[in-house]
C-alpha positions in Angstrom: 6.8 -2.6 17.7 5.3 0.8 17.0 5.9 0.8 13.0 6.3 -1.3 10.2 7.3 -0.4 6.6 6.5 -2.1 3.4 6.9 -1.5 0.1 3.4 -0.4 -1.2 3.1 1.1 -5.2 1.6 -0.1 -8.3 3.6 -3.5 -8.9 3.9 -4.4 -5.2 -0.2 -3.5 -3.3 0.1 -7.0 -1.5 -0.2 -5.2 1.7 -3.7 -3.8 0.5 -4.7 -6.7 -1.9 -3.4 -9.7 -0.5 -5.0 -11.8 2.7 -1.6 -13.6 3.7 -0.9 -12.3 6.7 -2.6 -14.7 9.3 -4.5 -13.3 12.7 -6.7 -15.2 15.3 -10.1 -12.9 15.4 -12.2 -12.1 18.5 -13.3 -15.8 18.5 -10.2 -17.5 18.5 -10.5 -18.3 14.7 -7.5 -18.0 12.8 -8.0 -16.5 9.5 -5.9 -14.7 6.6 -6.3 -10.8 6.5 -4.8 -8.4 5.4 -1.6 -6.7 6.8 -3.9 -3.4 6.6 -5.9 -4.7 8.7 -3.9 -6.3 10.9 -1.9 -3.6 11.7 -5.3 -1.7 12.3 -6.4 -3.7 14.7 -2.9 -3.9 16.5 -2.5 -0.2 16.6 0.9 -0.7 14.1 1.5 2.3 12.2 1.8 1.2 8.5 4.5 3.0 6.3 4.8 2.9 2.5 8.5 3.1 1.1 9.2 2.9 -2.6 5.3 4.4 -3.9 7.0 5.2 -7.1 9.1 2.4 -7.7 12.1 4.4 -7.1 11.2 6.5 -9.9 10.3 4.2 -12.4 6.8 4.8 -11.9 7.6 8.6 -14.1 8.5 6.6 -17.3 4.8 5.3 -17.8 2.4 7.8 -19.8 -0.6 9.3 -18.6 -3.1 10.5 -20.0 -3.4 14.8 -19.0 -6.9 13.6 -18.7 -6.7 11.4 -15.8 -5.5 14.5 -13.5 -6.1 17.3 -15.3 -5.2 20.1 -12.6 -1.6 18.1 -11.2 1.0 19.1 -13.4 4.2 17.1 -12.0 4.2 13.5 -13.1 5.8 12.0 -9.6 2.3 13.4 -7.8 0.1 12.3 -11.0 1.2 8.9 -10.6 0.3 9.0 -6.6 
């Protein structure tokens, strides 16, 4: 397995949040980590599907302050 794809965006950052995923480390311990990690340590490429919640990300206000120079709302939201 070369890849794995999760859904990673404002509602769902388990993948970057979450220890669940459990791993044995160097020593043999088994711990919880995260699947960040795990698949950094694997050499898995990690791919996010759904960052904007399939849109519905666009429907929440922003503030023009918070990125003053991005003008589309899809790629403020990122």
């Amino acid at each position: 397995m070369r890849f794995v794809q999760v859904p990673i965006n404002i509602i769902m950052p388990e993948a970057f949040v979450e220890p669940w995923q459990v791993m044995a480390d160097k020593e043999g311990v088994e711990r919880n980590k995260l699947l960040v990690a795990c698949c950094s340590e694997m050499e898995i490429n990690l791919v996010s599907s759904q960052p904007l919640l399939q849109g519905m990300t666009a429907n929440i206000p922003l503030s023009k302050m918070a990125v003053p120079k991005i003008y589309n709302l899809a790629s403020r939201h990122l």
